[in-house]
MARMAR-952856 format. One record per residue (C-alpha): x, y, z; residue number from 1. Coordinates in nm, 4 decimals, decimal comma. Example, Ala and Ser with C-alpha at 12.3 -4.5 7.8 and 13.67 -1.06 7.14 Angstrom:
+----------+----------+----------+-----+
|        x |        y |        z |   n |
+----------+----------+----------+-----+
|   1,2300 |  -0,4500 |   0,7800 |   1 |
|   1,3670 |  -0,1060 |   0,7140 |   2 |
+----------+----------+----------+-----+
END
This chain:
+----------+----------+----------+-----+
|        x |        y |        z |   n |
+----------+----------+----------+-----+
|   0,2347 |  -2,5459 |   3,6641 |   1 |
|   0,4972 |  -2,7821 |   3,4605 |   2 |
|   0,7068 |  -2,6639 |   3,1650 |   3 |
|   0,4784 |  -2,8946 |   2,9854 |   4 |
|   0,1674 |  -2,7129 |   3,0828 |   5 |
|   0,3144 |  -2,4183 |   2,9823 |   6 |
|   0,4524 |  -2,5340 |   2,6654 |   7 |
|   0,0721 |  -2,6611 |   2,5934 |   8 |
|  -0,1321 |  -2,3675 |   2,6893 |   9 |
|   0,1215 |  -2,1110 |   2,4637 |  10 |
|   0,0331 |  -1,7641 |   2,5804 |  11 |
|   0,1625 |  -1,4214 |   2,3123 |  12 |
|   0,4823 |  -1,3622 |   2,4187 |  13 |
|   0,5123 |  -1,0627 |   2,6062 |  14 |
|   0,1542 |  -1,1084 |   2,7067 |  15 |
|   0,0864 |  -0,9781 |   3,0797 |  16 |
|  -0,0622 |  -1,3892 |   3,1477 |  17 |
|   0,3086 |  -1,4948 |   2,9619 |  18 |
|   0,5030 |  -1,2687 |   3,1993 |  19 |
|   0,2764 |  -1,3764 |   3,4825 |  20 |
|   0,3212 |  -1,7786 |   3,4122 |  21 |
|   0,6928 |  -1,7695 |   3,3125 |  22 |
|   0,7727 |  -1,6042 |   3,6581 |  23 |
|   0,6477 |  -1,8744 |   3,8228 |  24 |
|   0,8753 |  -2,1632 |   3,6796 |  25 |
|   1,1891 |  -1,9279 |   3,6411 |  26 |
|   1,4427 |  -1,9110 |   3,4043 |  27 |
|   1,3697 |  -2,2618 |   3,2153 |  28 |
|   1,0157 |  -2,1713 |   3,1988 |  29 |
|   1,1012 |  -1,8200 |   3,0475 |  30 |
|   1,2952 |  -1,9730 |   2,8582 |  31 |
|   1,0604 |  -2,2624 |   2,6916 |  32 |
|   0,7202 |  -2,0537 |   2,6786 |  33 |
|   0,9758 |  -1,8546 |   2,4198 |  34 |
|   1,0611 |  -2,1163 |   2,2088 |  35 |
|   0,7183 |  -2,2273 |   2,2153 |  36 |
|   0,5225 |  -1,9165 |   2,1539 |  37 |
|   0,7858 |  -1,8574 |   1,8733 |  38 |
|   0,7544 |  -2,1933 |   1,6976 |  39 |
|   0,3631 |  -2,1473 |   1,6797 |  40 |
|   0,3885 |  -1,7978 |   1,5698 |  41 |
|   0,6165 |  -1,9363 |   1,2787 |  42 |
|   0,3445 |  -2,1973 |   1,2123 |  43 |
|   0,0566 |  -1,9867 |   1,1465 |  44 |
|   0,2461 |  -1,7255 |   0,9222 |  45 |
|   0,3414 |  -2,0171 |   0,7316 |  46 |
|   0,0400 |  -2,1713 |   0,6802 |  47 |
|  -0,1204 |  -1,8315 |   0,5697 |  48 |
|   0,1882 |  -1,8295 |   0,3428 |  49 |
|   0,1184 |  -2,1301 |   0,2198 |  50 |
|  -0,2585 |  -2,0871 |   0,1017 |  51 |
|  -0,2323 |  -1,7359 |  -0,0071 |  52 |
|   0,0861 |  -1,9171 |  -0,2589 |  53 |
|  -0,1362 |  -2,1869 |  -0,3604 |  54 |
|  -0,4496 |  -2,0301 |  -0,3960 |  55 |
|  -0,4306 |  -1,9199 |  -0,7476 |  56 |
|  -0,3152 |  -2,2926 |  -0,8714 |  57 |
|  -0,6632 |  -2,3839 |  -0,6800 |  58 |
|  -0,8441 |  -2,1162 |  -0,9186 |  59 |
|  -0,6649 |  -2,2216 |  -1,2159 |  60 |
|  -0,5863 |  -1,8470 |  -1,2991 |  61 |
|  -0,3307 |  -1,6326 |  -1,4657 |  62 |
|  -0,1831 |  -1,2783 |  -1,4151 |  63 |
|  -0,3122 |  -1,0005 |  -1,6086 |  64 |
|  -0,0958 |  -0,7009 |  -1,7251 |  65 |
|  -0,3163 |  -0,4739 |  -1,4740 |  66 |
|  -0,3464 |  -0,4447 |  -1,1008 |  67 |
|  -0,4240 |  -0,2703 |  -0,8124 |  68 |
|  -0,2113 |  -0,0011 |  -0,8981 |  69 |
|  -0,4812 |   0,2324 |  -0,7698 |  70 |
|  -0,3331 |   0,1549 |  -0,4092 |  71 |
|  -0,0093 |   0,3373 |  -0,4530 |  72 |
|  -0,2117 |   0,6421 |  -0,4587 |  73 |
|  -0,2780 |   0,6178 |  -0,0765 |  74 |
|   0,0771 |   0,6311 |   0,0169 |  75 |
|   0,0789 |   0,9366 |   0,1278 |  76 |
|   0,3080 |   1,2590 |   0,0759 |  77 |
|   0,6010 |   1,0805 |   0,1742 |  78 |
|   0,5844 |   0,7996 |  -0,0422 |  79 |
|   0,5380 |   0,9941 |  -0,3200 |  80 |
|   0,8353 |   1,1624 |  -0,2577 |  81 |
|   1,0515 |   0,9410 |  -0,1669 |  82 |
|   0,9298 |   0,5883 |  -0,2609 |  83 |
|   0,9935 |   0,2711 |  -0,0829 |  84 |
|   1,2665 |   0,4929 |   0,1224 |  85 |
|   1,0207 |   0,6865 |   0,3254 |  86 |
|   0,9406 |   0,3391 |   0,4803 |  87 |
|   1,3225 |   0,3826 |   0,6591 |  88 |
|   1,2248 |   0,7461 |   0,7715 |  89 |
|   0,8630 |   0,7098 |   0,9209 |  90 |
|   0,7547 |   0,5326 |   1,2154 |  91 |
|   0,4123 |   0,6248 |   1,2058 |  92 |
|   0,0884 |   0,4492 |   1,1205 |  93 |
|   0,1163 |   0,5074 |   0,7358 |  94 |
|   0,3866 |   0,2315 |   0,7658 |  95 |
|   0,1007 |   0,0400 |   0,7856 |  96 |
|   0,0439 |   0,0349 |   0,3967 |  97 |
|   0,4121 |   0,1474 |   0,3401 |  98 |
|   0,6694 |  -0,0065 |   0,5694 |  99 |
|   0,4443 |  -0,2442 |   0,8761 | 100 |
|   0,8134 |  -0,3966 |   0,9696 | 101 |
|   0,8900 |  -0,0030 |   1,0720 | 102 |
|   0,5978 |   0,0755 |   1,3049 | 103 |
|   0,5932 |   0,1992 |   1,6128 | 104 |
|   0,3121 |   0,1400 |   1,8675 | 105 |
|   0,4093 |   0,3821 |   2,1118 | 106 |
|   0,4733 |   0,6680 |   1,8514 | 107 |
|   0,3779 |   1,0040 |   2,0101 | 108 |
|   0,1414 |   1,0643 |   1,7595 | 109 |
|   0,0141 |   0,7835 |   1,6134 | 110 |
|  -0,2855 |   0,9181 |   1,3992 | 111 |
|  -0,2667 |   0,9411 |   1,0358 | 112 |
|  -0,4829 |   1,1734 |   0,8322 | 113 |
|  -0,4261 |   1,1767 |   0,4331 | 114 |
|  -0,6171 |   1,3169 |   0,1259 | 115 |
|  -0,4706 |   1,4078 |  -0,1920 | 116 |
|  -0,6484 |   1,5296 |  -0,5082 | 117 |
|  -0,5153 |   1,3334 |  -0,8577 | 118 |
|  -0,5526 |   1,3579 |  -1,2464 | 119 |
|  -0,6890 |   1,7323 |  -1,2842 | 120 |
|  -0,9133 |   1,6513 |  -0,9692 | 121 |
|  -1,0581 |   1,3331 |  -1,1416 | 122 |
|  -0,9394 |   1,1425 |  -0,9191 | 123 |
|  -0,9282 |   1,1799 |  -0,5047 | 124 |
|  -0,7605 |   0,9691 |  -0,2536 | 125 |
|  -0,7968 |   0,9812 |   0,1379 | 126 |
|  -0,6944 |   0,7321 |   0,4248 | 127 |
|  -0,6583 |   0,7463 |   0,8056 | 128 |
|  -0,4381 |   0,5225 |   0,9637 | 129 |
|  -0,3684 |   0,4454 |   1,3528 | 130 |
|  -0,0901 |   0,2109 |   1,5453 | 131 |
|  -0,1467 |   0,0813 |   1,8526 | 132 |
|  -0,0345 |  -0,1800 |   2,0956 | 133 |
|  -0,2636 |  -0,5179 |   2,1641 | 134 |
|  -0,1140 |  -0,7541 |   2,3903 | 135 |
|   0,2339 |  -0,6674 |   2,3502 | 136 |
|   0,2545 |  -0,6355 |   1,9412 | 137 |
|   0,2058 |  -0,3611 |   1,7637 | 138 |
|  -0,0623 |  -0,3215 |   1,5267 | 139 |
|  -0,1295 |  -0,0982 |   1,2592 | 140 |
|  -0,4925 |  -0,0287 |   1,0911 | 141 |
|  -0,5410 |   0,1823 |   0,7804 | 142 |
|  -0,8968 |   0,2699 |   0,5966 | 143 |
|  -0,8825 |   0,4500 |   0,2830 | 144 |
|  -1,0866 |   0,5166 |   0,0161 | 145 |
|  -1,0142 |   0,6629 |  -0,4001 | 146 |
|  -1,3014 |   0,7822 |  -0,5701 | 147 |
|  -1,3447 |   0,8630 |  -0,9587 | 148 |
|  -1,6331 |   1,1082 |  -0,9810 | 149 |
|  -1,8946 |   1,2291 |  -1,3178 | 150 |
|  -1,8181 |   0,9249 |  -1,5388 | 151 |
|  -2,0208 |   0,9081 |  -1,8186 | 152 |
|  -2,2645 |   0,6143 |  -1,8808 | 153 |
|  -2,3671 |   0,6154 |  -2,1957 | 154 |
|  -2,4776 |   0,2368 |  -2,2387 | 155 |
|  -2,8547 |   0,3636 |  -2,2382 | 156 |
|  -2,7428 |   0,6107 |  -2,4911 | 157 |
|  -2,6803 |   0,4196 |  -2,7587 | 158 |
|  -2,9365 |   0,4648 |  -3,0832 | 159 |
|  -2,8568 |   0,0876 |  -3,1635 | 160 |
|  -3,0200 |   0,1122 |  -3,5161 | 161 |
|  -2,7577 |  -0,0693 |  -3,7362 | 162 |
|  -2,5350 |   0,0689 |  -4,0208 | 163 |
|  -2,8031 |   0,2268 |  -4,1735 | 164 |
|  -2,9548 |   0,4422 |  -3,9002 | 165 |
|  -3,3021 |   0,2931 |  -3,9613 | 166 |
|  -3,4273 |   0,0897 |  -3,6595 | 167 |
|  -3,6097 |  -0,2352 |  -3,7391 | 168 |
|  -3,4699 |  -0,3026 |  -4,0682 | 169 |
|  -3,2066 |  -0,5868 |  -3,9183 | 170 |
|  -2,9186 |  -0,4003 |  -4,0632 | 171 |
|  -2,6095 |  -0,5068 |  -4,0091 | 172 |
|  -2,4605 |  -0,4021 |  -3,6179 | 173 |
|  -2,8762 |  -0,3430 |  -3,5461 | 174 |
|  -2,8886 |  -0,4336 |  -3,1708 | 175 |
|  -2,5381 |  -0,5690 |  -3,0980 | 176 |
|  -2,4915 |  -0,3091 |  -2,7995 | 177 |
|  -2,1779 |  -0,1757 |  -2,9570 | 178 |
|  -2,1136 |   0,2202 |  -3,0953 | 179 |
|  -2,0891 |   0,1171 |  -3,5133 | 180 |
|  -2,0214 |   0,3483 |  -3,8450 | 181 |
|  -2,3820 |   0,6085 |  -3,8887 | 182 |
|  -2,4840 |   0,4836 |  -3,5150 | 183 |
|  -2,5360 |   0,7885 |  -3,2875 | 184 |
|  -2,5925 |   0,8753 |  -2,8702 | 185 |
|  -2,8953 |   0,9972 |  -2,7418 | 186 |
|  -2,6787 |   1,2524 |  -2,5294 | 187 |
|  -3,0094 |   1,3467 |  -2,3049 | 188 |
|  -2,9758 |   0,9407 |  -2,1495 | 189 |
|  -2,6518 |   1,0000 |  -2,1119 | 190 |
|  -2,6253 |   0,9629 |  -1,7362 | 191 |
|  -2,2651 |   1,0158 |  -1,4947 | 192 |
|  -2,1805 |   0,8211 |  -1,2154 | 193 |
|  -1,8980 |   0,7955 |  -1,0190 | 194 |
|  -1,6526 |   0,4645 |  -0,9258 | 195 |
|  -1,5012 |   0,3858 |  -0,5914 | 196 |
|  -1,2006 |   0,1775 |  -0,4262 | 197 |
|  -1,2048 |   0,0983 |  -0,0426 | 198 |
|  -0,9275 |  -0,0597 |   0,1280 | 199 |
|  -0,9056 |  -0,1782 |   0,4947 | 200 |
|  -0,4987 |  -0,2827 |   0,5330 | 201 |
|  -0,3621 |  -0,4213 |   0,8974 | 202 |
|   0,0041 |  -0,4009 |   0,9101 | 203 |
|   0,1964 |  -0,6061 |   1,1858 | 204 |
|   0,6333 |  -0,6307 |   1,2602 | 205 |
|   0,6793 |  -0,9765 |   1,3039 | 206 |
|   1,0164 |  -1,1037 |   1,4305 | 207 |
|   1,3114 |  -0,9196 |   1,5114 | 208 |
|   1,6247 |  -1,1494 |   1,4761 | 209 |
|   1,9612 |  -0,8907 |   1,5156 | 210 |
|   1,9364 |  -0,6119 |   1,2972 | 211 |
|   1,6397 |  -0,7444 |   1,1065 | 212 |
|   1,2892 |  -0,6851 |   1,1373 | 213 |
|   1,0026 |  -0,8623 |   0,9274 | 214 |
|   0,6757 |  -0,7574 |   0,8419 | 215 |
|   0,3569 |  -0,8136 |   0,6772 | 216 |
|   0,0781 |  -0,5952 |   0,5351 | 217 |
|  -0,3017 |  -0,7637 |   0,4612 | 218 |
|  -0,5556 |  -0,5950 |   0,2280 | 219 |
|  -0,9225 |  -0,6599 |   0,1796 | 220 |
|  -1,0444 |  -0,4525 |  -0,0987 | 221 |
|  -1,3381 |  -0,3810 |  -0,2275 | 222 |
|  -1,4020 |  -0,1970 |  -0,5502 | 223 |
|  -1,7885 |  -0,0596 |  -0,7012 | 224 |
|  -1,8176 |  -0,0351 |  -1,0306 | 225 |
|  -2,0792 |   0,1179 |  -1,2554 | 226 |
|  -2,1532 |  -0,2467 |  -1,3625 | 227 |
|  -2,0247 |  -0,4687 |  -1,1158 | 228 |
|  -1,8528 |  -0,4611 |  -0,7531 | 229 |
|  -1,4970 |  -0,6530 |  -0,6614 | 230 |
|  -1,4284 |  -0,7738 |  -0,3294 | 231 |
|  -1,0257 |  -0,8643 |  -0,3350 | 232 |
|  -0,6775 |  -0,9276 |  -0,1387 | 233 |
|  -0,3387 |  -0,8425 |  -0,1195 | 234 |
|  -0,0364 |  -0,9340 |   0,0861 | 235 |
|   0,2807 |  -0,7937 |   0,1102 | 236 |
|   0,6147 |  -0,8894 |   0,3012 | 237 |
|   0,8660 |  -0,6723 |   0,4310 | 238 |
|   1,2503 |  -0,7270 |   0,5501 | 239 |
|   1,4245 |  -0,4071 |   0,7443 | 240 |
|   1,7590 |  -0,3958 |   0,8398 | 241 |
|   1,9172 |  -0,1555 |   1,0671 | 242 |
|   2,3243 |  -0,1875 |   0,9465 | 243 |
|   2,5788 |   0,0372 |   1,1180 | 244 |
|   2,6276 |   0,2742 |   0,8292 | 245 |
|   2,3575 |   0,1768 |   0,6327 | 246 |
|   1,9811 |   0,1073 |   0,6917 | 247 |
|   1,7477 |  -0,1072 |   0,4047 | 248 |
|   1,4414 |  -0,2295 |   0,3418 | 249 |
|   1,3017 |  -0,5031 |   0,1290 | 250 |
|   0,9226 |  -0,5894 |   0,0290 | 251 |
|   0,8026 |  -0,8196 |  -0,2330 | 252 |
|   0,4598 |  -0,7139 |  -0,2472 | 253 |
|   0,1073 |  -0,8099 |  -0,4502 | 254 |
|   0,2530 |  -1,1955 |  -0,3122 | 255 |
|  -0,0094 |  -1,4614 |  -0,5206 | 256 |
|  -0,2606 |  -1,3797 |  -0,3168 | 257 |
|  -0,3067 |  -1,0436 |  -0,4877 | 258 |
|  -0,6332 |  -1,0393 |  -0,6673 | 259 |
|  -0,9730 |  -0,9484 |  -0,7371 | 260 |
|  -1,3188 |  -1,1218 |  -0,8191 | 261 |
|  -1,5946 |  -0,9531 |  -0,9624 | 262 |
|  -1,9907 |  -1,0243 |  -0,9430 | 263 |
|  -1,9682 |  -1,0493 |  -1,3140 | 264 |
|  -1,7067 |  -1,3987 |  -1,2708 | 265 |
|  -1,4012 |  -1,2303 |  -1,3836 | 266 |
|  -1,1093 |  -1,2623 |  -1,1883 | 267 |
|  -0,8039 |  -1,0450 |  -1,2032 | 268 |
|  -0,4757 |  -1,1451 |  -1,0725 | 269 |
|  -0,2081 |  -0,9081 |  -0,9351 | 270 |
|   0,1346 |  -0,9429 |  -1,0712 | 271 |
|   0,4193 |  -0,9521 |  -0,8141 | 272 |
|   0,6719 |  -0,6513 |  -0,7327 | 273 |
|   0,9886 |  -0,5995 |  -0,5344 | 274 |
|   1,0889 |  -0,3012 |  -0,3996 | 275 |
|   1,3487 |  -0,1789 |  -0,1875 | 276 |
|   1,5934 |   0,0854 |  -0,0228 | 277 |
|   1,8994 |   0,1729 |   0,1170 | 278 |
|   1,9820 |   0,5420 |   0,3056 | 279 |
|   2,2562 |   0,6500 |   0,4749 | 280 |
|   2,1712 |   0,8387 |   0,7750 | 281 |
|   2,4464 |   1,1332 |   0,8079 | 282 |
|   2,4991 |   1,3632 |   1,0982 | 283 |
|   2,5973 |   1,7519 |   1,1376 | 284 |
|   2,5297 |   1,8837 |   1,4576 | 285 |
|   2,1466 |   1,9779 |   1,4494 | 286 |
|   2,0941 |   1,8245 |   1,0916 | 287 |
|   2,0793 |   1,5261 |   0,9513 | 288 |
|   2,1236 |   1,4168 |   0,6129 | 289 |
|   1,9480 |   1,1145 |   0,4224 | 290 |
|   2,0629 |   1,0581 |   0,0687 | 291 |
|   1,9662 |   0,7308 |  -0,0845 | 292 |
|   1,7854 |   0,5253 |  -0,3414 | 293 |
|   1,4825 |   0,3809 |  -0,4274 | 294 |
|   1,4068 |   0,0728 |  -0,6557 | 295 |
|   1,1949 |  -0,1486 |  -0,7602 | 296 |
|   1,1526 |  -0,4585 |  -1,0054 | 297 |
|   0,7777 |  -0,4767 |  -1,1628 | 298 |
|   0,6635 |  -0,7262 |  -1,3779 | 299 |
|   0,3556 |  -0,7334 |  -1,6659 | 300 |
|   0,3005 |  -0,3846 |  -1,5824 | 301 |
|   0,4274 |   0,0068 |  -1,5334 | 302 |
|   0,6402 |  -0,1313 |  -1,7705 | 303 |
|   0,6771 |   0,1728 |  -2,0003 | 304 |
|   0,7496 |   0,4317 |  -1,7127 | 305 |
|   1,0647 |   0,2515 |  -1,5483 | 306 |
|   1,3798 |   0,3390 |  -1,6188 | 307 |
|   1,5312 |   0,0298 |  -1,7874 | 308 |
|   1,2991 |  -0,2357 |  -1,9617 | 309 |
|   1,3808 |  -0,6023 |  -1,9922 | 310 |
|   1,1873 |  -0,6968 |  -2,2645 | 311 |
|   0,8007 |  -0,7164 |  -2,2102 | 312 |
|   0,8243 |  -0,9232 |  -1,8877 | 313 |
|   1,0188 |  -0,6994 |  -1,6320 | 314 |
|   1,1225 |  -0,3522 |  -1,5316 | 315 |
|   1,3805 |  -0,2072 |  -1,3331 | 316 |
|   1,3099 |   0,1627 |  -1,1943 | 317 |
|   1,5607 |   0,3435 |  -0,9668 | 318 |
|   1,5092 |   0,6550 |  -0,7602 | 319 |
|   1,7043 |   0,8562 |  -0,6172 | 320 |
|   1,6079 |   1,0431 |  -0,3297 | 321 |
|   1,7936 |   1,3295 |  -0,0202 | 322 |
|   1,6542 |   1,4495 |   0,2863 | 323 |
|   1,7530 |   1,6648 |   0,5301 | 324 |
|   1,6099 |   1,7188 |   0,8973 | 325 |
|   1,6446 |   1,9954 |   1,1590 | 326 |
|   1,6097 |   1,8965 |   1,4801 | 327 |
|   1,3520 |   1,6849 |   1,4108 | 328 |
|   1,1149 |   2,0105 |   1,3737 | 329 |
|   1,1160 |   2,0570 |   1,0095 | 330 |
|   1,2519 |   1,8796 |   0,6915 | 331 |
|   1,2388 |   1,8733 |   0,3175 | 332 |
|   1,3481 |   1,6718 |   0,0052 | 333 |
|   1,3175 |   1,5813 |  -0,3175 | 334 |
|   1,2962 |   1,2996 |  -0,5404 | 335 |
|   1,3800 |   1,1805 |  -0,9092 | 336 |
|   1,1745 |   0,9850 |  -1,1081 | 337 |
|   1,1777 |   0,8396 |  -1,4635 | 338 |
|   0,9682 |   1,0561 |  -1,7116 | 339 |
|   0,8070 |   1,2498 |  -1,4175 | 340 |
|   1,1331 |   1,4895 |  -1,3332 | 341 |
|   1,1700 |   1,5908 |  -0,9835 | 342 |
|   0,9656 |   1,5724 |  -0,6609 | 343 |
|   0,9534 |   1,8160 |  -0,3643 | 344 |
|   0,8397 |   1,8303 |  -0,0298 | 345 |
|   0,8451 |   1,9442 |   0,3310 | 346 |
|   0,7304 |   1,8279 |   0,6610 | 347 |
|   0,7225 |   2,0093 |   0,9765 | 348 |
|   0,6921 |   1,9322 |   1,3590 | 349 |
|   0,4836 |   2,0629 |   1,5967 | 350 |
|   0,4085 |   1,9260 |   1,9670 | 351 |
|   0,0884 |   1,7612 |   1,8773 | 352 |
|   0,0716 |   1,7735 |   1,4764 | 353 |
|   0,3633 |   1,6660 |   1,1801 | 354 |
|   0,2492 |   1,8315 |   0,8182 | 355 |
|   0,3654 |   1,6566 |   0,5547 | 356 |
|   0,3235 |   1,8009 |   0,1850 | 357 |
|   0,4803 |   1,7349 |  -0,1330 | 358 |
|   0,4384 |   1,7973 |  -0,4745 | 359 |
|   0,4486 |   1,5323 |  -0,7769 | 360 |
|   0,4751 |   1,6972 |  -1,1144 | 361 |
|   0,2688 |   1,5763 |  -1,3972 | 362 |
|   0,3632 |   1,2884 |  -1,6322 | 363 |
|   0,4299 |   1,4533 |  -1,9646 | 364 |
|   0,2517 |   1,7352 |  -1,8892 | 365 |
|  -0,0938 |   1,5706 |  -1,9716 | 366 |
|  -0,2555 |   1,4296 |  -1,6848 | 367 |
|  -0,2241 |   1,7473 |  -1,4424 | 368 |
|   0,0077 |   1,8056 |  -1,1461 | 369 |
|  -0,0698 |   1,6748 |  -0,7722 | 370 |
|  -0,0666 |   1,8206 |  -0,4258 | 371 |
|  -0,0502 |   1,5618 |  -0,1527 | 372 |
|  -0,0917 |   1,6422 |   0,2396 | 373 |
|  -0,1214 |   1,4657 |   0,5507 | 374 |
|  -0,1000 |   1,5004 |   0,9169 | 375 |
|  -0,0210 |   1,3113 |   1,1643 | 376 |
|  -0,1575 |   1,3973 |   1,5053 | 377 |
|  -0,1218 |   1,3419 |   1,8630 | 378 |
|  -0,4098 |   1,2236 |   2,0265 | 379 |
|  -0,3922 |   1,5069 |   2,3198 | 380 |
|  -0,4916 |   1,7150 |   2,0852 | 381 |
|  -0,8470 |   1,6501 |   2,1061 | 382 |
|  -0,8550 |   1,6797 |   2,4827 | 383 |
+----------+----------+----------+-----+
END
């Protein structure tokens, strides 16, 4: 088989059939089935690029001031904690959602198991995640799932007599499905129901180039409603750099793809963020030390909980965060964020199972504190 051949039948690099077919022309044949399996890797991601950019100047929509906020609740323990840092201090499959640059496939223990209670136990989230290898990349899958539960209905409820109480008199508001002055419920047709999110996110590392590593997280979403169902997207890059006394990461995430469409016609629209971090991994003998810093630029929305507000367009939030590990076996942190105070945690190491569990105070003392756990496990343990 020719270069040519080769270059024309492109095979995943690192692929057994790529190792198998580059041996046979040698070095130059290595070296082109490289170049070519890299330049139509680089194709495709920018031609996805370029249609999820584009595709909300085909729809002729805008962004709204809400989102799909509801997916930072399935970030885990460690997110919580630490933000868009715990990206730089996790290899395992929740860097599917969080950090898909950072995954490993051949992570020890690369089951993810995740359920957190939210909002005075309104509110509950769960995912499970797993990373794996497939033909020499790593892949990472994540299903999860947030669930509001005994939310009233009441639209069958409503005594829609008018302003005067008095059905069939054609008062004014008589009919107009909407709660006016001296109109009352009918609290025995009051019925609850609950709401829920789903979420099915594949995370892949894309190209390493020196110290960097890209990334790329894909979301199909689905969301029922008392009244309607949404079936959405979302796409999110990632950038991680390995420096010699510093390590980052950067993510501009909800890209213009972000968005939902409901069986009712309405669209929402996802408003771009950017997020990043930088810690410095210190050393002491069997400890090691991670201070560093969160941050992250949002736009239309969270506006009023980041630390410094640029008008009504943008916000800048910054979070500082510490760490320290024992021998790998057990570590614990904490966290600062704006109006919420501090927040703790600890993870320890066993041979087949990592706890993770930290603890996110409530926002101004109204909407209840959290308790978020996970595990990730080893899959020798069900042998």
């Amino acid at each position: 088989m020719t270069p040519g051949i080769l270059c024309r039948t492109v095979f995943p690099a690192g692929s057994g059939r790529f190792r198998k077919e580059a041996k046979k022309q040698g070095t130059s044949g290595v070296k082109n089935a490289y170049i070519q399996a890299g330049m139509k890797q680089k194709t495709i991601i920018k031609l996805l690029f370029t249609v999820a950019a584009a595709l909300p100047l085909f729809l002729q929509a805008g962004y709204f001031s809400y989102g799909n906020d509801h997916l930072t609740l399935l970030q885990g323990p460690g997110a919580s904690l630490y933000g868009t840092a715990y990206g730089l201090m996790s290899s395992g499959s929740e860097n599917t959602l969080i950090n898909p640059a950072g995954l490993k496939g051949n992570s020890p223990k690369p089951l993810y198991l995740y359920h957190a209670s939210w909002f005075r136990n309104e509110v509950t989230a769960s995912s499970a995640a797993y990373a794996f290898d497939l033909r020499g990349r790593v892949l990472g899958l994540m299903i999860s799932r947030i669930g509001i539960t005994d939310i009233p209905d009441s639209r069958n409820a409503l005594l829609d007599y008018g302003e005067d109480g008095i059905p069939g008199t054609g008062d004014r508001g008589e009919g107009n499905g909407v709660l006016d002055e001296n109109e009352i419920l009918d609290y025995d047709n009051v019925r609850y129901a609950g709401i829920a999110n789903y979420a099915l996110h594949l995370g892949v590392p894309l190209f390493e180039k020196g110290a960097w590593t890209s990334g790329i997280s894909f979301g199909l979403l689905f969301t029922d409603l008392i009244g309607t169902r949404g079936y959405g997207l979302s796409f999110d890059m990632y950038a991680q750099h390995e420096g010699k006394h510093v390590r980052s990461l950067y993510a501009v995430r909800n890209l213009p793809s972000a968005m939902t469409v409901f069986s009712n016609g309405s669209t929402q629209f996802y408003a771009p963020k950017i997020k990043s971090a930088w810690l410095i991994p210190l050393e002491a003998g069997d400890f090691r030390f991670l201070p560093g810093i969160s941050a992250g630029v949002s736009f239309r929305q969270d506006l009023d909980y980041a630390l410094l507000r640029l008008g009504g367009f943008a916000a800048l939030d910054i979070m500082p965060v510490f760490r320290v590990q024992y021998r790998g076996a057990f570590s614990a942190g904490i966290g600062y964020r704006h109006k919420e105070g501090f927040h703790a945690g600890v993870e320890i190491g066993l041979p087949l199972l990592d706890v993770n569990y930290a603890f996110r105070p409530s926002v101004k003392g109204d909407l209840g504190s959290s308790h978020l756990i996970s595990l990730r496990l080893s899959t020798d343990i069900f042998k």
